[in-house]
Structure formats: C-alpha cells, structure tokens
C-alpha positions in Angstrom: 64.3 223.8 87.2 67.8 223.3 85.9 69.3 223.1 89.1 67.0 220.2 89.4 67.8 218.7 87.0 71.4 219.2 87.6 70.7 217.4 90.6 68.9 214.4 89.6 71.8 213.8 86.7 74.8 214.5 88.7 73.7 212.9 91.9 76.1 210.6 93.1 75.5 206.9 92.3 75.2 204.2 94.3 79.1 202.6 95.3 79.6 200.0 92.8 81.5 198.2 94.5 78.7 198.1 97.3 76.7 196.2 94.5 79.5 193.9 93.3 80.0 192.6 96.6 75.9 192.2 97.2 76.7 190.5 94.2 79.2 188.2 95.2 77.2 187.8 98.1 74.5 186.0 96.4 76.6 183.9 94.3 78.2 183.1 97.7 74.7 182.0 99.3 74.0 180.4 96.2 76.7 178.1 96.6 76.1 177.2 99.7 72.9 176.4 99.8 74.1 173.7 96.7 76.6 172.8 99.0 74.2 171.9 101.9 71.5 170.1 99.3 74.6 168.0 98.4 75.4 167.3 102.2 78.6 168.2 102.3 78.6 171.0 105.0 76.7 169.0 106.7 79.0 166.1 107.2 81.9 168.9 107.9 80.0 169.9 110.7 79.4 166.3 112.5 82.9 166.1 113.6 83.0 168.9 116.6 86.6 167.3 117.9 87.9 168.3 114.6 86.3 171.3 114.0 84.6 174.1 116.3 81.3 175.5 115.7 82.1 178.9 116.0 78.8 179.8 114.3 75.8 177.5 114.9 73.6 180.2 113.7 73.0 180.4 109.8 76.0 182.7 107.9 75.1 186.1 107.5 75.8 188.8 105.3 79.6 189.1 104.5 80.5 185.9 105.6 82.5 183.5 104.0 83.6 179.9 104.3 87.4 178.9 105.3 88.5 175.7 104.4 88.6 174.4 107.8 84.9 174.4 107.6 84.2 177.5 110.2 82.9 180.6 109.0 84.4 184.4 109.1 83.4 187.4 109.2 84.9 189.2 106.0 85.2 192.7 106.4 85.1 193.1 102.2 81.8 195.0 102.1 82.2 197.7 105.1 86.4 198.1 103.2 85.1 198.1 100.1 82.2 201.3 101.1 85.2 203.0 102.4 87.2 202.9 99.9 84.1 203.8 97.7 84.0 207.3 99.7 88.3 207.8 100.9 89.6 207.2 97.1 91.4 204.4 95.8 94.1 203.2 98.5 95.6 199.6 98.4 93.6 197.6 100.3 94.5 194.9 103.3 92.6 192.2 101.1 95.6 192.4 98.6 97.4 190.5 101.0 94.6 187.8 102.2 95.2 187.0 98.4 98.8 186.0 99.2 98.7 181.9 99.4 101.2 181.7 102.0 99.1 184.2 104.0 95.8 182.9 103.7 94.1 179.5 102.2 92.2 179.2 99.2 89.4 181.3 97.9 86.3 180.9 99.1 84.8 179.9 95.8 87.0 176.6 95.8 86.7 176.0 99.2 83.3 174.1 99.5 85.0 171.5 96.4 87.9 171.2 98.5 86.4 170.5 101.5 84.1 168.0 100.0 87.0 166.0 98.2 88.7 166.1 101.6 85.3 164.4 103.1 85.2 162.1 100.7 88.5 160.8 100.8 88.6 160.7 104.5 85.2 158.4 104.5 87.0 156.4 101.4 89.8 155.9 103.9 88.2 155.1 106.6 86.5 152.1 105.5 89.9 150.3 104.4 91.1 148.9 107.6 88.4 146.7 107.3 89.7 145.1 104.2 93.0 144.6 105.4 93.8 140.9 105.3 97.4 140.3 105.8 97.1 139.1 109.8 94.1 137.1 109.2 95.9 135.2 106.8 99.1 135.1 109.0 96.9 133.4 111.9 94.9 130.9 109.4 98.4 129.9 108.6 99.3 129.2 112.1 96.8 126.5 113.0 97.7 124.5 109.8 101.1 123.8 112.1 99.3 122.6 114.7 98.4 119.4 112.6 101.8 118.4 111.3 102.8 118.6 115.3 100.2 116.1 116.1 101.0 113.9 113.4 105.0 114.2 114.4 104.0 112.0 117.5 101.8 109.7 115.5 104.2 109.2 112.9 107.2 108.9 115.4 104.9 106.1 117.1 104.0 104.1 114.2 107.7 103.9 112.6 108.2 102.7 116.4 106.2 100.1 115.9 107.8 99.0 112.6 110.7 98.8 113.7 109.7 96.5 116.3 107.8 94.1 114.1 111.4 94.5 111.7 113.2 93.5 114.7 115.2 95.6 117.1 118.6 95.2 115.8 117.6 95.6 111.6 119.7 97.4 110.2 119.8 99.4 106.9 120.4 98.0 103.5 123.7 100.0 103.2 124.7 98.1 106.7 124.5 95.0 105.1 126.9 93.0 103.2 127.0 89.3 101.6 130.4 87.3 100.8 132.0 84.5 99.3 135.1 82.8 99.1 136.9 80.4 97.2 140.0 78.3 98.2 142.8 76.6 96.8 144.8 73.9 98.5 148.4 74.5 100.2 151.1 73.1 102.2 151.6 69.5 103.1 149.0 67.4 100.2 146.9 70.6 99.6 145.1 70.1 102.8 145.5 73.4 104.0 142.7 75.8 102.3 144.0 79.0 101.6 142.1 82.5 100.0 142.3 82.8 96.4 139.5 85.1 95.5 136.9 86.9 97.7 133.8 88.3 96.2 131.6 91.2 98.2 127.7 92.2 97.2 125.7 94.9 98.4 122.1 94.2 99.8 120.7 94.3 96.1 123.4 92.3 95.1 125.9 95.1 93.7 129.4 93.8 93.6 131.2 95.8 95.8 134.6 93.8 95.7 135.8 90.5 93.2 139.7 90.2 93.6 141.9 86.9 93.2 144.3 86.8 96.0 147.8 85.4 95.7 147.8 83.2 98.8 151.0 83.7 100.9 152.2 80.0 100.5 152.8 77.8 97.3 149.7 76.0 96.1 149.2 72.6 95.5 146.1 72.3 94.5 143.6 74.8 92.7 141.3 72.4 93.3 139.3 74.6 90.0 136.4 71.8 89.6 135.0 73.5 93.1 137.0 77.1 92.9 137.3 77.6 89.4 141.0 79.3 90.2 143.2 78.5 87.6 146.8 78.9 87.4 146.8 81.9 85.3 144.7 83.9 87.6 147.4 83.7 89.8 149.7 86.2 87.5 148.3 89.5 88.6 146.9 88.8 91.9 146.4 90.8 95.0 149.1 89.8 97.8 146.7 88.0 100.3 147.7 91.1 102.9 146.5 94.2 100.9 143.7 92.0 100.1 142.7 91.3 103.4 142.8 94.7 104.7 140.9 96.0 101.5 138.1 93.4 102.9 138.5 93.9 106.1 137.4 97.9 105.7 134.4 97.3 103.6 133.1 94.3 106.4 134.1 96.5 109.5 130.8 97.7 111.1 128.5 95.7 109.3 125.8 93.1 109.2 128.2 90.0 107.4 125.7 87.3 105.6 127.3 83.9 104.3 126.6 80.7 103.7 128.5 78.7 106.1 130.9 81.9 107.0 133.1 80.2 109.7 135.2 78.9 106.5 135.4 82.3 104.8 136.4 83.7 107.9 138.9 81.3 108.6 140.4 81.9 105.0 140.7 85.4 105.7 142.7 84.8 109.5 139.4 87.1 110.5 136.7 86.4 113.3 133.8 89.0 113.1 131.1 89.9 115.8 128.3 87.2 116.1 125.5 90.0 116.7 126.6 91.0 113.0 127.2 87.8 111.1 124.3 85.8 109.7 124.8 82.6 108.4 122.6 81.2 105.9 123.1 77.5 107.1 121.9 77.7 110.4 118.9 79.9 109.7 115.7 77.3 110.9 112.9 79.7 109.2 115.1 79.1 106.1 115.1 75.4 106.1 111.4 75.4 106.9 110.4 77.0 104.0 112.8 74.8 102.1 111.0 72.1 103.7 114.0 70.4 105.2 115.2 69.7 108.8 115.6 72.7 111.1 118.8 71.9 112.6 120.3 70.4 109.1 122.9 71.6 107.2 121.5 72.4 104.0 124.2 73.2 101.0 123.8 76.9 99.2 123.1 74.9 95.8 119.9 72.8 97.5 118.6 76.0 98.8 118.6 78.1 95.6 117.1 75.2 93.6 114.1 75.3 96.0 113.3 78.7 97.2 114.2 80.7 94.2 114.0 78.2 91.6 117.3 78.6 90.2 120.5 76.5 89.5 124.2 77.7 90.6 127.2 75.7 91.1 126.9 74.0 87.7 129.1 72.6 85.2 133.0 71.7 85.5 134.1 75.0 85.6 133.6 76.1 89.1 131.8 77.6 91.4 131.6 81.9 90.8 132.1 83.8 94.1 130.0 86.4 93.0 127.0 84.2 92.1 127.2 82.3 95.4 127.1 85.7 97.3 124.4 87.2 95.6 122.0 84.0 95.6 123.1 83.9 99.6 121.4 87.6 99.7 118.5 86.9 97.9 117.9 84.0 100.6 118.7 85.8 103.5 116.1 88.3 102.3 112.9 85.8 102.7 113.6 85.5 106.2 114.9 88.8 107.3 112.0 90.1 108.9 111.7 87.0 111.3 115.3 86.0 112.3 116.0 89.6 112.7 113.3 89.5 114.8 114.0 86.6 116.7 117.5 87.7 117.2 116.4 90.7 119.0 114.5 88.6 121.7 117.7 85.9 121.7 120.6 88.5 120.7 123.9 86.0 120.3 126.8 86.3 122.9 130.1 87.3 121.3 
C-alpha cells in the first residue's frame, strides 16, 4: 500500500506548460472567432492578389495569425512539451520575440489588421471626392463666352464708328482756337498776331499768350481785340510763340470760326482733312435756321444755338471765350459733318 500511495502522490504531473499553451490556445480561438463575427478576417481574405490563401481550411491547433493575414503553423506547443521533458534550455521563440526579427504578437495582430482594413477602405473612397479638375474644366468653358462676345463687341464698336464717321477722331485729337489782331504797317491795314488762345475739346485752356507782333503797331484796334498797349510789355516774341502753337496744333483736328484769318496771322496753313471751320458748316446754319451757304458771325451763332451772349461790351472780344463757344458749337454737329466728311473727305 505505501508504494501506492507513493505513486499516486509523486506521479509526475501533467507539463504545465502543455496547459498554458491549450490555454493560450483558446484565448487564441476566442479571438478569432470575435474577429470573424466582426468581419474583419473576412474582408482580409477577399483580396487574393494581395494576400495568398495558404490555408482555406479553418486554423487548427497551434496556429496563429501573422499580420499579413495568412496563418502559421507555430511550433510553441510541440517546443514547449520538449522542453517540459529535456530541462530548461533557451528556447528559438526568444528570438521570434525580437521586433526586427518577427512582426507583432499575435494578440495585436487581428486590431492591426483591422485598422489597416479600415483605413484602406477610408482611402479608397476619396478619389471620388477630389474636385480640383472638375473645377479647373468648369472654369474653362466660362472663356469660351468672352471669345464669342470679343467678335460681337469688335463688330458693334465697328459699327459706331461708322455712324461717328470714319475719320472721328478722339477728344484729346481735337483742338479749338482763336485769335486776335492788331493793325500794322502802312494805316494799320496789315493784321498782325497779338494774342492766341488754345481749348481742349471740353474747353480746357491749353494755351492764352499775347504775342509781340514782329512790326510796330498802329493800331490795337482794342474795341474788337481788347489788346491794349500795356499788354504789349511782357509779350511773347511772335517767333517763340508761333512755334509754341504750332506743336500743340501739329497732328490734330484744328476747329475755328473762320480759321483762314487765324491761320494767316500765324504765317501757318494746316491740313484741310484736319481743319473744321465753324462758318462753313451747313448742318450748323440749319439748325440756326439761317442760309446754308451764308456766312454766319460766331456771336449770331451762340446767341441762337446755345442761348448765350459773347462779344459784348467796349472792351473787346476774349480769345478764350470765342474758342470755347466755337467748341461747344462744333460739338452739335460733330456726329454728322464728321460723317459727311468721310463720304466727301476734302482735298489738301
């Protein structure tokens, strides 16, 4: 009986470490069956160009997940008996345990591999969001409009500028003068320049000089120039004035009221295409309501087509007020004597 008893209490036990890896073992199973309720090994599995299935069948005993999603064999339970019966000696495992050996542990690699699922379905779905080109190509055909309308726009200033006449020019092209004279040589007869005054299109004074004519005077003949004697004092020498003028007309579109004289004052003869002369202008005298081919005077004209009175008093005539009211005229019949000039252009 007592060596019976010493038997049945000194028997050898079962390997424990046989039991803890059973034990692991279920945990193991346990987790994967969580793992496949939650779908995550399944969707590992659908893509076979990423990852082989080495393993169709279900795992077995003593396997274990890698983190590629295959499964492998461990050889922990048949080490693990035989180390149970040799004695402790360091194990191979020791070294699956090294990171830069092995990957993870199995226990974090179904999380893993389900973060890395997720992510890549996460990511796969943003290309379909991206908007940059679409909005680079809506962009495009809004162009496309602006190039129609180019021609359109091109044609209809076309057509303006025909109804304007072909040979309008622009307001800074355009110039109105005036000038008053004083008598020389034998009696005074002889009208000389005294003072020349230059407007811009909206009547600007661009030049107002007096001009020391280059003979004695006679007569200042002020009831009609308003020259006096003492503006004589300071004047310009008649040839720096007259190339001073001369650069200011050169190029542009000259408008006067009977020019030839302030022409002839200034020993100057301008192109015809650019001279317009306000007392030969039939629309003008029409709407004045006098004779086409008359001669109507600068004072007449203003009185009745813009209802205001220059050229009075005893003290003369102003330059500048007889150039700006020639303008203003020249103005309500621009349109059509420009036009008619470009179907009847003058000869120079």
């Amino acid at each position: 009986m007592s060596t019976l008893l010493l038997n049945l209490d000194f028997g050898e036990p079962p390997p424990k470490k046989a039991l803890e890896g059973n034990a692991k073992h279920r945990k193991f199973v346990k987790k994967r069956r969580f793992l496949e309720r939650r779908g995550f090994l399944n969707k590992k599995n659908q893509h076979p160009s990423k990852v082989p299935k080495l393993h169709p069948d279900p795992p077995k005993k003593g396997e274990a997940p890698r983190v590629d999603g295959t499964w492998k064999v461990s050889p922990l339970p048949k080490k693990k008996t035989a180390a149970s019966s040799s004695g402790p000696e360091p194990s191979p495992d020791r070294k699956a345990a090294v990171p830069w050996l092995t990957p993870a542990p199995s226990q974090k690699a179904g999380s893993v591999v389900a973060k890395v699922d997720l992510l890549g379905e996460f990511q796969s779905a943003l290309p379909k969001t991206r908007s940059h080109p679409a909005r680079s190509r809506k962009k495009g055909p809004q162009k496309n409009p602006t190039q129609k309308n180019a021609p359109q726009n091109s044609t209809q200033s076309h057509l303006e500028n025909k109804c304007s006449g072909a040979s309008q020019k622009t307001p800074g092209k355009m110039v109105a003068i005036d000038c008053e004279m004083v008598g020389t040589g034998p009696k005074g007869h002889v009208s000389s320049l005294a003072r020349c005054s230059i407007v811009s299109y909206h009547g600007d004074v661009l030049y107002d000089e007096y001009i020391l004519p280059p003979c004695h005077i006679v007569d200042y003949r002020t009831r009609w120039s308003g020259i006096r004697k003492q503006h004589m004092v300071n004047a310009t020498p008649f040839k720096v004035a007259r190339s001073q003028i001369l650069k200011i007309l050169a190029g542009k579109i000259v408008v006067g009221h009977a020019i030839h004289n302030d022409f002839k004052a200034l020993q100057y003869s301008h192109p015809k295409s650019l001279t317009r002369d306000t007392s030969h202008i039939p629309p003008l005298n029409r709407k004045a309501e006098c004779p086409e081919n008359a001669t109507v005077s600068l004072k007449c004209l203003t009185k009745k087509l813009l209802n205001r009175d220059i050229q009075v008093g005893k003290s003369g005539h102003s330059s500048v007020e007889d150039a700006q009211a020639t303008m203003e005229l020249y103005k309500l019949v621009e349109v059509e004597w420009e036009q008619h000039l470009a179907q009847n252009p003058p000869k120079d």
